[in-house]
Each structure stands twice: as C-alpha cells, then as structure tokens.
C-alpha positions in Angstrom: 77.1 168.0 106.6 75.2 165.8 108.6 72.5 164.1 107.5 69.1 164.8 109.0 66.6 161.8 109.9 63.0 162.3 110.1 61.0 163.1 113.3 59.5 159.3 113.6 63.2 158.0 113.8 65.0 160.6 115.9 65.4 159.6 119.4 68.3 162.2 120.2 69.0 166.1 119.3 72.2 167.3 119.3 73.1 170.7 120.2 75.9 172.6 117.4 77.3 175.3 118.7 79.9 176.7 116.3 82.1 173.7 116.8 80.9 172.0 120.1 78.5 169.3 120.4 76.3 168.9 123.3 73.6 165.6 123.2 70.3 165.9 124.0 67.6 163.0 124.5 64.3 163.8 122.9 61.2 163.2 126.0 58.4 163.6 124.0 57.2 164.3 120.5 54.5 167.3 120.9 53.8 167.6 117.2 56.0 167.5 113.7 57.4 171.0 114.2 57.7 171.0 118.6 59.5 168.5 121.0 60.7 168.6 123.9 64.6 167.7 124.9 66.5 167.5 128.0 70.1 167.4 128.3 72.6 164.2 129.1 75.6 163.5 130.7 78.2 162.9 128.8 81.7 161.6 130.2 84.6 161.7 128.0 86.7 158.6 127.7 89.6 158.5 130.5 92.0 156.7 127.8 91.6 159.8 125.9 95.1 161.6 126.1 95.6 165.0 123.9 98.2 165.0 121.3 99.0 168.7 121.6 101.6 170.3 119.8 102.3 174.0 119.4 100.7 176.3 117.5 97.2 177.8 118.1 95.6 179.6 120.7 96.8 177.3 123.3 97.9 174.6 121.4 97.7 172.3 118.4 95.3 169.1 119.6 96.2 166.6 116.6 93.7 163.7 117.8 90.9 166.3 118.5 88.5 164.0 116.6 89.6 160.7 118.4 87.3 161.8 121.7 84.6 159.4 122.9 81.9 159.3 125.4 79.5 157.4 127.5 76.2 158.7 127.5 73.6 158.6 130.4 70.1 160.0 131.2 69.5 162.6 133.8 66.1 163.6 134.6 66.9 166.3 136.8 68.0 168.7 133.7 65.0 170.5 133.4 63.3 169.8 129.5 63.5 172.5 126.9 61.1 172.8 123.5 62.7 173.0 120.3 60.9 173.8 117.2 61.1 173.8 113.4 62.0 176.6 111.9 60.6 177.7 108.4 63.9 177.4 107.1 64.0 173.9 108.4 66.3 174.1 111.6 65.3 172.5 114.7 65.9 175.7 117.4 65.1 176.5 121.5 64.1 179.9 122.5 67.1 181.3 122.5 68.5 180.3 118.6 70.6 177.5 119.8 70.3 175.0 116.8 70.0 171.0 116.7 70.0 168.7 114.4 68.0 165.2 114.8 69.6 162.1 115.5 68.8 158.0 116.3 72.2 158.6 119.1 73.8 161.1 121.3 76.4 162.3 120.5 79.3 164.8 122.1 82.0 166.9 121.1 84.8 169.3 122.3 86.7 171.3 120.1 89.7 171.5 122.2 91.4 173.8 119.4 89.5 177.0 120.7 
C-alpha cells in the first residue's frame, strides 16, 4: 500500500485505476477535503524495451515495473475537483480514486 501524505505536503495526485497510474498535478488547495487537479503529460522512457514472453492475454511483460517517465505540465487539460471521502479516499465526480503524493508519478500495466 502506498503511503498517504498530508494535504500541506502533497503537490501531486495520482489517479489508480485497477492497475494503471495516471499523474495528476494538484492547482489549488480549495479546502482540507476539495482540490483541484489537472492532468500531465507523461512520456515513457524510449530505452524502455518490453521483455515479453508468452503466456497471458497477449503476452508475459517480465520488466513491467522497470517503466519510467518524464513528467511535464499542461495547462490546457482542463482541472477537475477531487474530494475526500468519509471513508478517507480522495475521488472526482465520477468515483475515480487518487491518492496524494509530493511527485507524479505514471504507470502501464502492460499485462492486461
């Protein structure tokens, strides 16, 4: 599990969905339970090369969790709110679920 920061130290939200990982940059801090986030760009690695072996649905990627990004801005994503939950999950309108972060961070689960 990953361990959650506080709200004064977060500067990023990430978005988990099932296995995926989208980043998001926080733009403003409306209260403790409401921010708003807007979605970066994230460009994977080019001297990332799969290791795919059979098996799967399509395959077997063996250095999955060797990916890695650059991160940049862009303000023309438009910015969503995410709130807190009163089970304590950070969510957007439509249930997607984040968890607070001080850096972006990306991920493809190439297995599915």
């Amino acid at each position: 599990m990953i361990k959650e920061i506080t709200v004064e130290e977060a500067t990023h939200a990430n978005q988990y969905g099932y296995s995926d990982v989208n980043p998001y940059e926080i733009v403003k801090k409306n209260t403790p339970r409401k921010m708003m986030v807007r979605e970066m760009v994230a460009e994977l690695d080019s001297s990332f090369v799969p290791d795919v072996s059979v098996g799967g649905f399509v395959g077997h990627f063996k250095n999955n969790h060797e990916q890695s990004y650059s991160y940049k801005s862009n303000p023309s994503h438009p910015e969503i709110a995410i709130r807190l939950d009163k089970k304590g999950n950070w969510k957007d309108k439509w249930g997607n679920k984040y968890n607070l972060s001080n850096k972006p961070h990306k991920f493809h689960d190439y297995n599915f």
